[in-house]
N, C-alpha and C positions, 0 to 999 in steps of 0.2 A: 128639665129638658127631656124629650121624648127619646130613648135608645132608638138607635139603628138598630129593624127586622133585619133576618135574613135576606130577606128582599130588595129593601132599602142599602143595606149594607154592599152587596154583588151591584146592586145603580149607580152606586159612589164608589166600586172600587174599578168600573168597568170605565166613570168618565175620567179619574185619573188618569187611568192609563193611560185612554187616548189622547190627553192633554198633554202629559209630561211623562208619558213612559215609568210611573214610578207603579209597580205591583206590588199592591197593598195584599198583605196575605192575614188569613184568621190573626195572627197575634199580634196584627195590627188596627183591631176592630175598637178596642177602647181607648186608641189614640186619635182614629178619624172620631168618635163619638168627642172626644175633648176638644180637637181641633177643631171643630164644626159648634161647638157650643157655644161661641161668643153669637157667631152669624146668626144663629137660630135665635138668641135672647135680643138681639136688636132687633131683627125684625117682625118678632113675637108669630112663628109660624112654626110648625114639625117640619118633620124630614122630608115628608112627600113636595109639602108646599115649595119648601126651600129647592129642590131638586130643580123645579120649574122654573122657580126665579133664576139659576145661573146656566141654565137651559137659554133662557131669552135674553139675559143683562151680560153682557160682556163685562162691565163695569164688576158687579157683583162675583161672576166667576173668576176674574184677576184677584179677587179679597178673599175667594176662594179658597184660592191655588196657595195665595201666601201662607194662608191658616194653615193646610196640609203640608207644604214641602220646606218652611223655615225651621234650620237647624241648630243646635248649638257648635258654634269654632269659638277661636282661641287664638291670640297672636301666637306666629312663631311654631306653628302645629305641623308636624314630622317635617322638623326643618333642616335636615341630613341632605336631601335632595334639590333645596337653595344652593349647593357645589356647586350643580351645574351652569349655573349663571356666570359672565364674565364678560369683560365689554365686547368679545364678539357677537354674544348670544344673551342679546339684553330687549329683543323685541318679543316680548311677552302676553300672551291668553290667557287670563286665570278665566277659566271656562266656570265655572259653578262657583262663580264668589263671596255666594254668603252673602252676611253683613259687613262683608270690608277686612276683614282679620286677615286675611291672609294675601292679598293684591299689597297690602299696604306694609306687611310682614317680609314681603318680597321687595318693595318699593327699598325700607331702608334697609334692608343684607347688599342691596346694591348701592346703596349713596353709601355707604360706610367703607367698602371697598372703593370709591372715588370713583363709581361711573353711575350714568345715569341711565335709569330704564323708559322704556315706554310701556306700558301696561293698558292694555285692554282691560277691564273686567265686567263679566254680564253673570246673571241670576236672574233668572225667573221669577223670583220676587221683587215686585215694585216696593215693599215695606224694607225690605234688605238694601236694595239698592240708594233709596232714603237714608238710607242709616248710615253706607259706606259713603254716600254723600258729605254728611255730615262730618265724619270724622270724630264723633265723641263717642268715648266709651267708659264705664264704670272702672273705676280705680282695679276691683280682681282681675279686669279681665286684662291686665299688663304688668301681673302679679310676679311672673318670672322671664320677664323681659330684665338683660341685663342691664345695670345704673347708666351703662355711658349713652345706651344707645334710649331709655326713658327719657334722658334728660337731653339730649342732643334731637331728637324728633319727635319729641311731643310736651304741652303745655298743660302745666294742671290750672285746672279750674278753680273757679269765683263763686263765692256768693253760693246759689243753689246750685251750682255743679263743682262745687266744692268736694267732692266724692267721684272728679269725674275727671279723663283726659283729652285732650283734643290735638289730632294729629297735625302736627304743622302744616305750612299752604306749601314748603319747597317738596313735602312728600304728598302731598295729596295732588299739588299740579302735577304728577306724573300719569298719573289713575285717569281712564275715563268709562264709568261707571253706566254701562247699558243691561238693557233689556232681553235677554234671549231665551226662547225656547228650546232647548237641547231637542229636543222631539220634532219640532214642525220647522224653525225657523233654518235658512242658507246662509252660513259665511259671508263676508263681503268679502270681495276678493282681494283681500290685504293677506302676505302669507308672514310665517312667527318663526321667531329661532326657536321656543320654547312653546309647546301648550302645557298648563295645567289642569286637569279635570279630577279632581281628588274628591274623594267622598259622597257621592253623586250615583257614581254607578252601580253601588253595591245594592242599592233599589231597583234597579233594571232585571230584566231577563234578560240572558245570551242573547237575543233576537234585536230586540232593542240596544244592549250593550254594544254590539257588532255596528248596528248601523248609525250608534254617534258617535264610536270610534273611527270609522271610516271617513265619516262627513267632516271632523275635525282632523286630521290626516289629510286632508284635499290643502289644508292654507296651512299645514307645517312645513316647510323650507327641507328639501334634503339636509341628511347631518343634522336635522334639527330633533331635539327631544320633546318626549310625551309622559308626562309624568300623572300617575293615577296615586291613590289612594295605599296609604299600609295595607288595610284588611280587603284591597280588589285584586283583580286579578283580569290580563285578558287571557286566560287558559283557555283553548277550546274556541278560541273566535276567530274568524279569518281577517287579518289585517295585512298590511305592507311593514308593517315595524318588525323591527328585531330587540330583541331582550336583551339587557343589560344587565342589570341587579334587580331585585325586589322593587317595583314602584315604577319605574325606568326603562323606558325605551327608545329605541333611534331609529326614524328613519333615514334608511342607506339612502 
């Protein structure tokens, strides 16, 4: 596969940004080069060409965007801040949902305490969103999930998914698994006791940070929490939220 120029490299990091807000910086030049290298072998073209193709293909620039922004979660990931949940404040956004790991990690913290959630979950990946579709996932990756709760919402598998687990339908009828772009797309005007946007923002600039903290803030319910990532932060951003603890915010 042909590396990304200098030139090439600044093309793809200037249309991410405008896509999805994510800034791609130098020490992430050998990961868009990996990322982009299935695209490039199927369609048997270099950089320049390919450039053009999701320049004109929507279709092609969605297979894009999966490549670059799909990340590795994990059921049950910085799950201290599941507290907050409780049957009063069970209408839920998991804003950047991945693969599923974590709308569905949230789905049973609340069926185990005996109430039921409603959960939104959107990601910018049509590949991810497939996935959390589905509900299956490789035996590791519910590796320290406790026993009660393995075997109380979830089904191991058969045959060739014998290595594999599949979320039950009373935890997956919870979940409704959309499309969103953090960057271009507007709310519907449904408001949430809860957002989660965890791990997502730590690719933004302030600038960008600022204004999809704001835009999601518009459908959080007073009293309602906003919960980010361990390693983010909104230091330095002007918001309506008030801080709580590490991760954790209210708006009054």
């Amino acid at each position: 596969m042909d590396k990304l120029s200098n030139r090439q490299f600044t093309k793809y990091c200037d249309l991410v940004y405008r896509e999805v807000g994510i800034n791609l910086t130098e020490e992430k030049r050998e990961l868009l080069n990996a990322r982009i290298a299935k695209r490039l072998r199927t369609h048997e073209v270099n950089p320049d060409v390919y450039y053009g193709m999701i320049q004109n293909d929507p279709g092609e620039l969605t297979l894009f965007l999966d490549a670059v922004t799909t990340n590795h979660t994990f059921f049950f990931r910085e799950s201290k801040s599941f507290s907050y949940l409780d049957k009063s404040r069970s209408d839920i956004w998991c804003a950047a949902s991945s693969s599923g790991e974590e709308p569905f990690s949230l789905a049973i913290y609340c069926l185990d305490r005996g109430f039921r959630p409603s959960i939104m979950a959107t990601d910018i990946s049509v590949t991810c969103l497939e996935k959390g579709n589905r509900g299956i996932y490789p035996m590791q990756s519910v590796a320290n999930i406790p026993r009660h709760l393995l075997t109380g919402y979830f089904q191991r598998g058969h045959g060739k998914f014998m290595d594999h687990v599949k979320v039950k339908d009373q935890v997956r009828n919870l979940i409704d698994f959309q499309r969103f772009n953090l960057i271009k797309d507007t709310p519907k005007v449904k408001t949430y006791d809860i957002i989660f946007c965890r791990n997502v923002m730590i690719y933004f600039d302030n600038e960008t940070k600022e204004k999809v903290v704001n835009k999601l803030v518009n459908v959080l319910r007073k009293g309602g929490y906003f919960i980010i990532g361990g390693s983010e932060s909104l230091s330095g951003l002007t918001h309506p939220l008030k801080y709580i603890e590490p991760s954790v915010y209210l708006k009054a």
